[in-house]
C-alpha positions as CSV (number, residue, x, y, z in Angstrom):
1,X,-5.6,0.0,-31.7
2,X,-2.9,-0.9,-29.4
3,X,-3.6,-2.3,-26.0
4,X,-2.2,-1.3,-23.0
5,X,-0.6,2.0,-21.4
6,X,-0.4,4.8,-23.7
7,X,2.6,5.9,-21.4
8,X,5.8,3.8,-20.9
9,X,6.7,3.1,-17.3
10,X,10.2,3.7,-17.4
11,X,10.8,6.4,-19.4
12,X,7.8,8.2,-17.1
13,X,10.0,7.1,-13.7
14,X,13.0,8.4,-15.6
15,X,11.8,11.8,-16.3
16,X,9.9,12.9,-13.4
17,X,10.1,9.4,-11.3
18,X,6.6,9.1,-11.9
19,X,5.0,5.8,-11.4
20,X,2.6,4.5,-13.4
21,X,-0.1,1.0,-12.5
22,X,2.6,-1.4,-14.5
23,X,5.8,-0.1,-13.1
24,X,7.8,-3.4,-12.0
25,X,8.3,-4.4,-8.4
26,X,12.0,-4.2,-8.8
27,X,11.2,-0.5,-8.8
28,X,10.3,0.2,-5.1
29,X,13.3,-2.4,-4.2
30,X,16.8,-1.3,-2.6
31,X,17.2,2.7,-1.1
32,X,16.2,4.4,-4.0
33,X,12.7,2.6,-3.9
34,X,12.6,3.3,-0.5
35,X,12.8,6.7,-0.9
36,X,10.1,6.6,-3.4
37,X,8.1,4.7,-1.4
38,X,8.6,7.4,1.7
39,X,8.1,10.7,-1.2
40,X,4.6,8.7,-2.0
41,X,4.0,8.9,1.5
42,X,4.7,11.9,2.6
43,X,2.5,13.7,-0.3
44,X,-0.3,11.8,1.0
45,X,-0.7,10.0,-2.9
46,X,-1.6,6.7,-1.1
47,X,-2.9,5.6,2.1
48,X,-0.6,4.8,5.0
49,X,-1.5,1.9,6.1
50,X,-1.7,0.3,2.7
51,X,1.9,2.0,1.8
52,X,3.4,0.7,5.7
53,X,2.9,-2.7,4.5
54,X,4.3,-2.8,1.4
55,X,7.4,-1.1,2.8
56,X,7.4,-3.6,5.2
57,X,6.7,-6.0,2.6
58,X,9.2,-5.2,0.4
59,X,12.1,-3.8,3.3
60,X,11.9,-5.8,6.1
61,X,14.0,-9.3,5.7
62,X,11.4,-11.9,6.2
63,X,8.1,-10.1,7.2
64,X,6.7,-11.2,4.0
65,X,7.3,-15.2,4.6
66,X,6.4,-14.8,8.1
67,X,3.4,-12.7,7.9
68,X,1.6,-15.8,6.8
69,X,2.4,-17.4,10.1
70,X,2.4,-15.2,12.4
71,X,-1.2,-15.5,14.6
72,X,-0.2,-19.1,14.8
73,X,2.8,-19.1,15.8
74,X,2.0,-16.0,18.3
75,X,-0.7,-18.9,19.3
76,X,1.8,-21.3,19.8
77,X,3.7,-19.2,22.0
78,X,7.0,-18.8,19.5
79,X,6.5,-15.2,20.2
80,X,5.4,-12.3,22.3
81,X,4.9,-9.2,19.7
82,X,5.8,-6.0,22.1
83,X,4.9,-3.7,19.1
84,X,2.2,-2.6,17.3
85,X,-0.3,-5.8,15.2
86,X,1.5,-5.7,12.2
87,X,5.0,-5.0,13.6
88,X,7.8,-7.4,14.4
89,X,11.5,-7.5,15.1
90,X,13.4,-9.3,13.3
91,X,14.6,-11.9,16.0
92,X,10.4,-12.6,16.2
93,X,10.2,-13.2,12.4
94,X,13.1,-15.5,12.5
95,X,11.9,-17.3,15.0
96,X,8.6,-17.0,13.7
97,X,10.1,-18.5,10.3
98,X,12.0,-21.8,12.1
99,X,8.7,-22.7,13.5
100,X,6.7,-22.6,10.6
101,X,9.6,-24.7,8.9
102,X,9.6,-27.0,11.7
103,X,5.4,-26.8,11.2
104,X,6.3,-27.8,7.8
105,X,4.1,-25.0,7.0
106,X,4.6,-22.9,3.4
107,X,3.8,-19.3,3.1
């Protein structure tokens, strides 16, 4: 019996740009994974919050090395956040970023 998927991923996202559990990061990477990302979202198949951060995660330069480090430094004073908890500009996660090198802190 074989293991696995019966279906295969990309043949399924190249049909009908279904996704399917084992579909590779790399496919929700540059604008057309964006957009898929945004169609998932706006037909409600997964829940927003969960589907903001990994847009985040996988869009926004930096947010996913600096999320790690973020309440500290925001502690420390390195940064103000002006936006909603989970929400930064990019000048914050820079900054945010240099401190945690200068912390000698990993992600």
């Amino acid at each position: 019996m074989p293991e696995g998927c019966q279906y295969d991923a990309r043949e399924e996202f190249q049909r009908d740009r279904a996704t399917l559990a084992d579909l590779g990061l790399e496919s929700f990477l540059g604008a057309d994974g964006l957009t898929d990302l945004l169609s998932l979202f706006s037909q409600d198949n997964l829940p927003a919050v969960e589907l903001i951060r990994m847009i985040q995660r996988l869009h926004t330069p930096g947010y996913e090395q600096a999320r790690f480090h973020v309440s500290a430094a925001t502690a420390d004073g390195v940064i103000a956040p002006d936006l909603p908890p989970g929400f930064y500009w990019q000048d914050e996660l820079a900054r945010v970023l240099d401190w945690a090198e200068s912390q000698g802190r990993k992600p």
